[in-house]
C-alpha positions in Angstrom: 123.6 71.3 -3.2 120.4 73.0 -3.4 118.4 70.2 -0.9 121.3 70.5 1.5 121.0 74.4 1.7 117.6 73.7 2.1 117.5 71.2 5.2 120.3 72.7 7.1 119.3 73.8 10.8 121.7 77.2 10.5 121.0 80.1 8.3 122.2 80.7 4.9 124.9 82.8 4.2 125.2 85.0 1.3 128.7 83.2 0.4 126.7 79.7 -0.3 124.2 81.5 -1.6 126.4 83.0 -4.2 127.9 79.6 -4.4 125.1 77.9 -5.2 123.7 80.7 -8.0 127.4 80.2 -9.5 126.7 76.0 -9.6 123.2 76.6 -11.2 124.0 78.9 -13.6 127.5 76.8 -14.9 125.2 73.5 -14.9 122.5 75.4 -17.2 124.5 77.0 -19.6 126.8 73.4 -19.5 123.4 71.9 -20.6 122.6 75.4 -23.5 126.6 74.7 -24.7 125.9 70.5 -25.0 122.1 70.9 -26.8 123.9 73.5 -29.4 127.1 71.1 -30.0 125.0 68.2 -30.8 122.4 70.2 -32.5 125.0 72.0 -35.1 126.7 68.8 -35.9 123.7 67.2 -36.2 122.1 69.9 -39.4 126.1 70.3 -40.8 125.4 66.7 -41.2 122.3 66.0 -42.5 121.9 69.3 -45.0 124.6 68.0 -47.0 123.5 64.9 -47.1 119.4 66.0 -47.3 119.5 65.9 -51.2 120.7 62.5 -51.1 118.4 61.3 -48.9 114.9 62.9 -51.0 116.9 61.8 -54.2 115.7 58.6 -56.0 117.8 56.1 -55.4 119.9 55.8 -58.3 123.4 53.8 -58.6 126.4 56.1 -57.7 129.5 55.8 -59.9 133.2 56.4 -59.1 133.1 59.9 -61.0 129.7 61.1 -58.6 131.6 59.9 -55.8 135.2 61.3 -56.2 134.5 64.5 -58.3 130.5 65.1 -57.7 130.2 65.2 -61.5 126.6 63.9 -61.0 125.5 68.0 -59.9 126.2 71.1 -59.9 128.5 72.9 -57.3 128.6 76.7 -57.5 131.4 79.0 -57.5 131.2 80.4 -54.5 130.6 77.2 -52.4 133.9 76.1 -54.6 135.6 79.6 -53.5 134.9 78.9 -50.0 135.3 75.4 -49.7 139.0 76.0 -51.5 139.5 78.5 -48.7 138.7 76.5 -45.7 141.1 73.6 -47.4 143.8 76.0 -47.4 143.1 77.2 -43.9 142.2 74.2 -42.1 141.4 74.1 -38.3 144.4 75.7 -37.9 143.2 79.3 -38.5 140.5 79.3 -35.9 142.9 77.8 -32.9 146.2 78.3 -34.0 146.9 81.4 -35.8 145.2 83.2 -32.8 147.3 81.5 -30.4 150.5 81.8 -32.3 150.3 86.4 -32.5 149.7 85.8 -28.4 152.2 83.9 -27.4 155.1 84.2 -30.5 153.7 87.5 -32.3 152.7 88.3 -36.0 155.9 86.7 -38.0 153.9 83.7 -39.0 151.0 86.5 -40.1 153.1 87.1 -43.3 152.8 83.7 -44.9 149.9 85.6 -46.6 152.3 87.0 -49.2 153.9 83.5 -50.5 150.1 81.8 -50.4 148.5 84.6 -52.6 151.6 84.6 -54.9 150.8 81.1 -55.6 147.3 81.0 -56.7 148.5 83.0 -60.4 151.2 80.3 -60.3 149.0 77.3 -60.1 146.3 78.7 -62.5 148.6 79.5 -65.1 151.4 76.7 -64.8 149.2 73.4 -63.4 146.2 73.7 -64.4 146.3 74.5 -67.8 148.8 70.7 -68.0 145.9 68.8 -66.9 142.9 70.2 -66.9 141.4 68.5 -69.4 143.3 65.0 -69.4 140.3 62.5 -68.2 142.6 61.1 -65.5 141.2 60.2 -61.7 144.0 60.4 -60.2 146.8 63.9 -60.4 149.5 61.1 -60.4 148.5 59.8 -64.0 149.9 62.6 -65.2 153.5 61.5 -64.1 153.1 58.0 -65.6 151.9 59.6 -68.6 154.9 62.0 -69.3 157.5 59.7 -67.6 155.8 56.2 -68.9 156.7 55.3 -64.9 155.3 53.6 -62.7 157.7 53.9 -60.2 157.3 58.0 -60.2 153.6 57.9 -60.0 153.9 55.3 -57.0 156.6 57.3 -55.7 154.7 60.8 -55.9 151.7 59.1 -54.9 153.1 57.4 -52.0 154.7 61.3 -50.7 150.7 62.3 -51.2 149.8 59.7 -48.9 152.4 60.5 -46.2 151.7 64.1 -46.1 147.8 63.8 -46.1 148.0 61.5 -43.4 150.5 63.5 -41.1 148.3 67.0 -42.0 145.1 65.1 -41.3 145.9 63.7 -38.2 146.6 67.6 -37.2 143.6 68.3 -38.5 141.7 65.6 -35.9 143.9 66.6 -32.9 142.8 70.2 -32.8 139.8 70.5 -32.0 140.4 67.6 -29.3 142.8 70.2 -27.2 139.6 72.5 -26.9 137.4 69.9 -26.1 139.7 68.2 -23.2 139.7 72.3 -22.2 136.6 73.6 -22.2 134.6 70.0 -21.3 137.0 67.7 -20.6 137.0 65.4 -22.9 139.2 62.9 -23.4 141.7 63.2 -25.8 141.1 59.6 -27.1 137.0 60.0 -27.0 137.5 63.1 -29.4 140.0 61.7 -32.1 137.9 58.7 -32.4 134.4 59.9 -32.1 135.9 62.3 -35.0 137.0 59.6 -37.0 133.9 57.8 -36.8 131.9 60.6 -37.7 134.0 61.3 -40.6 133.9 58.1 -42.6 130.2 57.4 -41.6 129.9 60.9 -43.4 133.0 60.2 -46.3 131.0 56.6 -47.3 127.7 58.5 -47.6 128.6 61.7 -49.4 131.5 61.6 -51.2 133.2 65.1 -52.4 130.0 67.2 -53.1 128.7 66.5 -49.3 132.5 67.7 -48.3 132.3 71.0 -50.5 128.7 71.8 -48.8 129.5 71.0 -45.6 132.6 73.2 -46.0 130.3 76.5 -47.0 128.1 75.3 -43.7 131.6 75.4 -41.2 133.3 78.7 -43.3 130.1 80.6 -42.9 129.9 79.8 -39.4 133.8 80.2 -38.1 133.7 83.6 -39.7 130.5 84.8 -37.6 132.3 83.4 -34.4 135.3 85.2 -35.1 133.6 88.5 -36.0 131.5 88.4 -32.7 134.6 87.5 -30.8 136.3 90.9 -32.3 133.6 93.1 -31.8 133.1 91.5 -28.2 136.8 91.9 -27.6 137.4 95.5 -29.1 134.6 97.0 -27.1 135.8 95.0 -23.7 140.0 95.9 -24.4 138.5 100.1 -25.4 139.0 100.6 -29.0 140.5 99.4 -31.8 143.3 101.8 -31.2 143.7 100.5 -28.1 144.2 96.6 -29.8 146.5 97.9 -32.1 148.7 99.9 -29.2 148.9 97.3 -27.1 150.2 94.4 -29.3 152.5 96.9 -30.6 153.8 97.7 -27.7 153.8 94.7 -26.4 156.0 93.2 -29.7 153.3 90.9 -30.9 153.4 93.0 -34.2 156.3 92.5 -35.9 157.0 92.9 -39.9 159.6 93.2 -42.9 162.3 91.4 -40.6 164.2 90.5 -43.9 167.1 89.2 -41.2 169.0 86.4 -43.7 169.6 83.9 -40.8 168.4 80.8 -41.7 168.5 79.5 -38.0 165.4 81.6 -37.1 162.1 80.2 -36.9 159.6 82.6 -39.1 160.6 86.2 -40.7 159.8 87.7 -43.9 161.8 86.0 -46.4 161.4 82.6 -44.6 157.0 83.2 -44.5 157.6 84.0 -48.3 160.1 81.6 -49.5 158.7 79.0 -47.6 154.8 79.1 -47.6 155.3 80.1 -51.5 156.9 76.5 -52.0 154.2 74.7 -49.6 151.3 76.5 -51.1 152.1 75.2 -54.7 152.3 71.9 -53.8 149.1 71.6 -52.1 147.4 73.9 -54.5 149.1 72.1 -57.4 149.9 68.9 -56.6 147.6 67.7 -54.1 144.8 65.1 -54.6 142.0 67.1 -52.8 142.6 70.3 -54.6 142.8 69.1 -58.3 139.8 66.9 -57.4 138.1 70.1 -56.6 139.7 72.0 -60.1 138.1 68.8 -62.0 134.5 69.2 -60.7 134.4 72.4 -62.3 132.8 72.8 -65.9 135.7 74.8 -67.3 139.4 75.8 -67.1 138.3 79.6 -67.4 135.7 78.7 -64.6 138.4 77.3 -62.7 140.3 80.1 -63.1 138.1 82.9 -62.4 137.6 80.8 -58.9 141.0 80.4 -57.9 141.8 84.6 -58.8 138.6 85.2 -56.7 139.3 83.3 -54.1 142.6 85.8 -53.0 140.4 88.0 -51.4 138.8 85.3 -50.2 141.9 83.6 -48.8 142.9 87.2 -47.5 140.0 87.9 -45.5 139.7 84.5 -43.7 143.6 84.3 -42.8 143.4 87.9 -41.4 140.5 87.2 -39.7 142.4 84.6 -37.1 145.1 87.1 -36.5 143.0 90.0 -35.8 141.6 87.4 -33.3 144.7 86.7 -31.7 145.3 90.8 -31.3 141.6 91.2 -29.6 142.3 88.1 -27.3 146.0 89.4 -26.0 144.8 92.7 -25.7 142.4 91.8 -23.1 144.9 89.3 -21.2 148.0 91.4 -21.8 148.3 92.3 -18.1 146.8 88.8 -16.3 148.2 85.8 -18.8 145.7 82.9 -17.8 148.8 80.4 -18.7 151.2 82.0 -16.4 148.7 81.2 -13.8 147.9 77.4 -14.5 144.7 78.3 -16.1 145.5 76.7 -19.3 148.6 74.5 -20.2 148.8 74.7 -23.8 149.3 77.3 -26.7 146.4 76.6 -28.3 143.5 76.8 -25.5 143.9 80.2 -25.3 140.5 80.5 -27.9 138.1 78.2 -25.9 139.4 79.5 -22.7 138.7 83.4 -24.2 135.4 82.1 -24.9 134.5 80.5 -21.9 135.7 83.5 -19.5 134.1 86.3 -21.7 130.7 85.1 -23.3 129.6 83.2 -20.3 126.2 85.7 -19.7 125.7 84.4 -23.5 124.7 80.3 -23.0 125.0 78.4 -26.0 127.9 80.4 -28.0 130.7 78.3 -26.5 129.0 75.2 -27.6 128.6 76.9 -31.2 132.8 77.5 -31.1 133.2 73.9 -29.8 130.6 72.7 -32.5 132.6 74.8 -35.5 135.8 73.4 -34.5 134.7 69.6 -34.8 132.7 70.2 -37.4 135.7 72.0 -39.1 138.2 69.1 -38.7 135.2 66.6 -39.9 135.1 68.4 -43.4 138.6 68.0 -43.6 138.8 65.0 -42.8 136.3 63.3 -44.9 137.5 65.4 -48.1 141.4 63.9 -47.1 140.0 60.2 -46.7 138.0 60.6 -50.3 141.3 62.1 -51.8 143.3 59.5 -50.4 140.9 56.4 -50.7 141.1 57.5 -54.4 144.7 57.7 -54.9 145.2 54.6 -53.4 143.2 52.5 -55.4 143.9 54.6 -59.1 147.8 54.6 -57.9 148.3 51.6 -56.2 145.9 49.0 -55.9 144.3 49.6 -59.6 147.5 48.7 -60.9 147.8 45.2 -60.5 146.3 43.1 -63.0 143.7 41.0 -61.0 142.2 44.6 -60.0 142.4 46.6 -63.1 139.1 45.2 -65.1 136.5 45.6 -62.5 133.4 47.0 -62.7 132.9 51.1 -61.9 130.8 49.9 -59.1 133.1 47.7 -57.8 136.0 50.2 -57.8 133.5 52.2 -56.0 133.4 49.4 -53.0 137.3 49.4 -52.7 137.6 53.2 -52.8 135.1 53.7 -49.6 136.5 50.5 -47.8 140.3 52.5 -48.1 138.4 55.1 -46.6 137.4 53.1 -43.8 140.9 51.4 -43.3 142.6 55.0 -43.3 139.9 56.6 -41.0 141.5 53.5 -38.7 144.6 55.1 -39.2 144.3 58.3 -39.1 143.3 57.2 -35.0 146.7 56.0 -34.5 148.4 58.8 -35.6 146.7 61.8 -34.0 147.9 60.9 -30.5 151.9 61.0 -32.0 151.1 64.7 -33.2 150.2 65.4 -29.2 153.6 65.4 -28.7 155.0 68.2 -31.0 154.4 71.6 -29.8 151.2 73.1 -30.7 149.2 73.2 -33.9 150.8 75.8 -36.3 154.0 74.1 -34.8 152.7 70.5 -35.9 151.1 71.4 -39.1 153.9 73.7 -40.7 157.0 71.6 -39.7 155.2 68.3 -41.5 153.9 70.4 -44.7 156.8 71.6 -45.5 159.1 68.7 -44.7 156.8 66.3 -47.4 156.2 69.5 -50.0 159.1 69.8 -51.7 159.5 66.5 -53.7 156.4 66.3 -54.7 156.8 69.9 -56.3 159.6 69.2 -57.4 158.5 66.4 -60.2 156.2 67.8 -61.4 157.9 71.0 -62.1 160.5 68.5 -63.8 157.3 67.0 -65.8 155.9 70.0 -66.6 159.0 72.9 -67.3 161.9 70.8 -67.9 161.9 68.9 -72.1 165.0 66.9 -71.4 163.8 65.1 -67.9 163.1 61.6 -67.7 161.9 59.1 -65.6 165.2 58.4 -64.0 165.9 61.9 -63.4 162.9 62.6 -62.2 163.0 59.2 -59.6 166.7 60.0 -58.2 165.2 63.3 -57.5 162.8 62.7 -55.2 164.5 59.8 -53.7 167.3 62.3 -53.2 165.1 65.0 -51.6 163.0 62.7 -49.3 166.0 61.8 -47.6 167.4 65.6 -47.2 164.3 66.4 -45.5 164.2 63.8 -43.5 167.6 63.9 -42.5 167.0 67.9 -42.1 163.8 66.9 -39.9 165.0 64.1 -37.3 168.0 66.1 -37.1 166.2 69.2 -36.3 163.8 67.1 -33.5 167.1 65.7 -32.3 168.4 69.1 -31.2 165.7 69.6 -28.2 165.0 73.5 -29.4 162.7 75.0 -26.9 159.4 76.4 -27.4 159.9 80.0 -27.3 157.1 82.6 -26.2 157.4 86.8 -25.5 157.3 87.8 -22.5 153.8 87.9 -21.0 152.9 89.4 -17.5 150.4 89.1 -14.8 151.0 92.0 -12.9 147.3 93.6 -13.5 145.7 90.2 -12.2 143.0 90.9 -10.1 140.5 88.7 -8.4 137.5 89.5 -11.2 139.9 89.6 -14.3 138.2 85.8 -15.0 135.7 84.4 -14.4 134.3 83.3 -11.4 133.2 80.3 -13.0 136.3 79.1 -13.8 139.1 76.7 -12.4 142.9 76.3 -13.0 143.6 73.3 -15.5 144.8 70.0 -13.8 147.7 70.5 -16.0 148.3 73.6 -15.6 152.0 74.8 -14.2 151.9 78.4 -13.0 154.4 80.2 -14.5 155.3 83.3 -13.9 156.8 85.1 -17.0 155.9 88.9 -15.6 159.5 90.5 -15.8 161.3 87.8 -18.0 162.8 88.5 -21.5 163.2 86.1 -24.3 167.2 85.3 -23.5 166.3 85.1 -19.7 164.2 82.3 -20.2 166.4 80.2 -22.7 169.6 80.3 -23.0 170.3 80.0 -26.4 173.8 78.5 -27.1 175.5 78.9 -30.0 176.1 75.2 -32.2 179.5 74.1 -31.7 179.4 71.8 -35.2 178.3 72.0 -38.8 175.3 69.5 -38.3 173.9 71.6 -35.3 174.3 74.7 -37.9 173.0 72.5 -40.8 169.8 71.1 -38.1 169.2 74.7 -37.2 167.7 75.7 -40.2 164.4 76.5 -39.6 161.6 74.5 -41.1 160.1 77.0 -43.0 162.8 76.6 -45.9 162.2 72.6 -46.2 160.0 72.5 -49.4 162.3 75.1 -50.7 165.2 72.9 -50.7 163.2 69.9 -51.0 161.7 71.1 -54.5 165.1 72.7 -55.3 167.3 69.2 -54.7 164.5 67.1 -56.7 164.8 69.8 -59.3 168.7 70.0 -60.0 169.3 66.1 -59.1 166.5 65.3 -62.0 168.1 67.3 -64.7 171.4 66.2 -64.1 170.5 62.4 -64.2 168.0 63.3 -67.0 170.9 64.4 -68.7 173.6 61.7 -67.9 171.0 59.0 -68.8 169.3 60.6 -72.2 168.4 58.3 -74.5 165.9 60.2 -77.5 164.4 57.2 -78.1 162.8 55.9 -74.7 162.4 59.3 -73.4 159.6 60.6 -75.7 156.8 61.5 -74.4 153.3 63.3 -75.8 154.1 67.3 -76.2 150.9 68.3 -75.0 152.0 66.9 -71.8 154.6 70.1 -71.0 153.2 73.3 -70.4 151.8 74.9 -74.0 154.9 78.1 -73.5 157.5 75.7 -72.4 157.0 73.7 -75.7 156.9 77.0 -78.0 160.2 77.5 -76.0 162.1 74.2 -76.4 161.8 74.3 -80.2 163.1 77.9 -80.3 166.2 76.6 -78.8 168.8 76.3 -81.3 169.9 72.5 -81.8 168.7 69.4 -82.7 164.7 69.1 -82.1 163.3 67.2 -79.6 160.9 64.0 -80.9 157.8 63.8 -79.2 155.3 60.6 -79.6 152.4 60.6 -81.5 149.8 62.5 -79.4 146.5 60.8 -78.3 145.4 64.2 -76.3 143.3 62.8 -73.7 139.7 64.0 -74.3 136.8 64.6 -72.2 134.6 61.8 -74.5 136.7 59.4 -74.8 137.0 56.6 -71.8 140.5 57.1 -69.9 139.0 56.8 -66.8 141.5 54.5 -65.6 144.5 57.0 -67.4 145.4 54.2 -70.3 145.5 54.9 -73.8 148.3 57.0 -74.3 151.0 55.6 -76.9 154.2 56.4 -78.0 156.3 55.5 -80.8 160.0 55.5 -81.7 162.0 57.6 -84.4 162.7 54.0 -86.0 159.7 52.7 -85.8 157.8 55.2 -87.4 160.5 55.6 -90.3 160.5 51.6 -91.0 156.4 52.1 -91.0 156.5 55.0 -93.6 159.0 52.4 -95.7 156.8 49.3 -95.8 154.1 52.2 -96.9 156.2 53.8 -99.6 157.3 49.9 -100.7 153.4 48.6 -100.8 152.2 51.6 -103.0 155.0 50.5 -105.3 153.9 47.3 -105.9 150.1 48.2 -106.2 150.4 50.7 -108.5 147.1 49.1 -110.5 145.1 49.1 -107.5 144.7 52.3 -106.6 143.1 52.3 -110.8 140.5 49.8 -109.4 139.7 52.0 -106.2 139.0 54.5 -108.6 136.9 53.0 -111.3 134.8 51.3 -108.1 134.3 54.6 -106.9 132.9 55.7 -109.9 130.6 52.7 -110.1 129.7 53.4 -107.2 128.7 57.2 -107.6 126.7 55.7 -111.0 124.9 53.9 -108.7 123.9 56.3 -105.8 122.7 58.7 -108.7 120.0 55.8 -110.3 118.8 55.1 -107.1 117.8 58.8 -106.1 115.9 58.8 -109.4 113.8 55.8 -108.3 115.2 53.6 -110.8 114.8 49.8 -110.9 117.8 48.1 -110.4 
């Protein structure tokens, strides 16, 4: 453009002049905003692996690999790596997104994820904590003596971590296709890549410090962004005011109706149920718990980490407040300018830090980076249970080397990295991120709550209780779910406006999205744009209820299904197990209880020296058995009266001897 300003016989107008600055100043910072995103990815790669690399090379074992025994991790890159976990992509692009467009009812998830951090510290950890098993599932075959509930909780695991993680991959894509254009397909699989390049050369310690580098980062983005926004929108009071006003703040709806999507009791019920399955019975998080030196240590981290947790989470929201308080009169979606939810972040960005070159490739940097970490901690959690769950068990596989193991483990990486590809284009099609990621967390949590709450609380559950009972509540929730999909229930939004667009509210750098639909929600209400009919059968009434209550009643239905069968199918015999296996207050509880006692197996408790990396060992032993064993005892000494006489008088000679020796005398 410049050389044909420059040889054209006419004079130059200020328009192309201005027109010409505008093209050289979006092609520089373009330039700033691609040097930074390669340049951050590049040192959140290579610092956690830096250590590695000066290391002497030394051979890496299974337990280096898949709990980072072979160094130290700190507490607080533990606290904060446990916090971005939790949080996931999600809270940078979503959370802001959903207080714009849906308001603040999803904010209040807080309460049900802090309740569970007590719950988990004091319930699940304390169980298996110190069990020497790889794998969380070994604890179900140990107190069941199942296979078929470890492979069955296992298999849940697998489902969910792959759904969750191919969220995880797909967000930070939408941003990319926004801000740079990037295709959708370039962005799931140059992600991938990265990540098991990155999962096959690290292993979990690489993950946690790599975590601390992304955390650090998203919250000095999403501080700038506030203080940026504030000072643009007038005031903090103004924020506040406007969102307010505006019905994007919206708490204690304790409204009992089932059918709608997030209020108080729902956030509470619901994220209190998803939360303790993740935090409790998720691979990744346990794996975490184990690199630790000590339960106390474990404890003081996860109790810590709640201010932690609450900081973070509100951060996103107060982001989401700053952003619509800016755009509450000129809605760039109701004017094509965006065509998703979730690029209202990016496209904040872009419009409002363009004087500052480089920061919008930081954001776009921290949101890749963000899923990456993710991603390679999910593929190491899941490589892992594979093999200890699945593969490890059949016979060919189950005496190999520890470096061998190693191989298989990071070639299941690999093949679910493949996967994962696959799947993140089917999560394009539900609607938007929080929307994705909560429907298929809570639809998979409640099972695999559920048996372990039956492993750990309930004495009298066995393995056929505890295998009806997750049987049963998979196919509730998926039934609930498909039939849910099946309904067609429109994305909802407030009402948004555009009546105080003028031609400098945006940028002037800035273009309408190819995809973008103009829509024009200025004087609209919520039941003007949908009209929301009431069901006209039970299964439109049963489908309505909103996803948020899925691990409740998946957990619940696993829970009452397994006692009952546990009880119609009790046999004391098969069904004892090691006591040390139920939580230390349950057992004081059960033999309280007035009745018969319970018999538990002889206990071989699981110690930190002894070799149960693989989670065999444990042995139980019948009422009878041990009864005919004490006989044969009882019988033999009997019989042998006169040789516990010649035990005795060679102990003696014995002691003789010992004594002439220490004097130096000749034998």
């Amino acid at each position: 453009m410049y050389k044909h300003i420059r040889n054209a016989n006419r004079p130059i107008f200020p328009k192309e002049v201005s027109s010409y600055l505008n093209t050289a100043m979006e092609s520089s910072s373009l330039v700033v905003d691609y040097l930074v995103f390669i340049a951050f990815i590049a040192v959140s790669f290579v610092i956690p692996l830096w250590g590695k690399f000066r290391a002497r090379k030394k051979t890496e074992t299974k337990a280096d690999y898949v709990f980072a025994t072979g160094s130290s991790v700190s507490m607080g890159a533990m606290m904060l790596s446990i916090a971005r976990g939790t949080l996931g992509v999600r809270s940078f692009l979503g959370y802001p997104s959903e207080l714009y467009y849906r308001g603040s009812a999803m904010w209040e998830t807080l309460y049900g994820m802090l309740l569970a951090y007590p719950i988990v510290c004091f319930v699940f950890v304390p169980v298996y904590y110190s069990l020497g098993i790889t794998s969380v599932y070994q604890y179900l075959d140990m107190r069941f003596k199942s296979k078929l509930v470890r492979c069955l909780a296992s298999f849940s695991y697998v489902i969910r971590s792959l759904l969750n993680v191919s969220v995880t991959v797909f967000t930070p894509c939408v941003a990319l296709k926004t801000v740079i254009g990037l295709p959708y397909w370039a962005s799931i699989c140059g992600i991938t890549a990265i990540s098991i390049v990155f999962t096959l050369m690290g292993g979990l310690k690489a993950a946690i410090l790599s975590d601390v580098i992304q955390g650090l980062t998203m919250i000095g983005v999403s501080i700038v962004i506030i203080i940026h926004g504030t000072v643009d929108a007038g005031g903090f009071n103004t924020v506040v005011n406007v969102t307010s006003q505006r019905g994007r703040l919206d708490f204690f709806n304790f409204d009992m109706d089932p059918t709608i999507r997030v209020n108080t009791v729902s956030a509470i019920l619901g994220q209190l149920f998803m939360s303790l399955s993740i935090f409790g019975c998720q691979q990744n998080f346990v794996q975490r718990y184990c690199s630790m030196s000590s339960r106390s240590k474990v404890v003081k981290t996860m109790m810590a980490n709640i201010p932690v947790i609450t900081v973070l989470f509100s951060l996103s929201w107060v982001v989401g407040m700053v952003i619509f308080a800016n755009y509450a009169d000129c809605d760039p979606m109701s004017l094509g300018y965006t065509s998703k939810f979730d690029e209202i972040v990016p496209f904040y960005v872009e419009d409002k830090f363009v004087y500052l070159p480089g920061l919008l490739g930081l954001v776009m940097a921290t949101l890749f980076n963000s899923s990456l970490t993710i991603t390679v901690s999910i593929l190491n959690s899941l490589a892992t249970v594979t093999f200890e769950d699945f593969l490890g068990q059949i016979p060919a596989l189950k005496n190999l080397k520890d470096t061998q193991q190693l191989k298989i483990i990071k070639s299941l990486s690999v093949f679910y990295g493949i996967f994962i590809i696959g799947v993140s284009f089917l999560v394009g099609m539900l609607s938007g991120v929080i929307e994705s990621s909560m429907l298929m967390t809570s639809a998979t949590s409640g099972p695999l709550l559920g048996v372990f709450v039956l492993a750990m609380l309930v004495p009298c559950a066995n393995w056929k209780g505890a295998s009806a009972g997750m049987i049963f509540s998979h196919v509730t929730t998926l039934w609930l779910t498909f039939g849910r999909l099946s309904l067609d229930i429109p994305t909802e939004s407030l009402p948004l406006s555009t009546d105080g667009c003028q031609n400098d509210t945006f940028s002037s750098l800035l273009v309408k999205s190819k995809d973008g639909m103009p829509v024009l929600w200025s004087s609209a209400t919520k039941n003007d744009l949908f009209d929301e009919e009431t069901p006209e059968s039970i299964l439109d009434n049963i489908y309505g209820i909103t996803y948020m209550y899925y691990a409740l009643i998946g957990s619940m239905s696993t829970i009452i299904v397994g006692i009952i069968v546990s009880l119609l199918t009790a046999d004391s015999k098969e069904d004892t197990y090691e006591e040390h296996l139920l939580h230390p207050y349950i057992l004081k509880l059960s033999k309280m209880m007035p009745g018969k006692q319970r018999l538990y197996a002889t206990s071989s408790h699981y110690s930190e020296n002894n070799n149960t990396a693989n989670g065999t060992g444990h042995t139980s032993f019948s009422d009878d058995s041990i009864k005919s064993e004490r006989k044969k005892v009882e019988h033999t000494v009997q019989l042998d009266n006169t040789y516990i006489d010649k035990l005795d008088a060679l102990k003696k000679v014995t002691l003789e001897v010992t004594n002439e020796v220490q004097k130096g005398t000749k034998l």
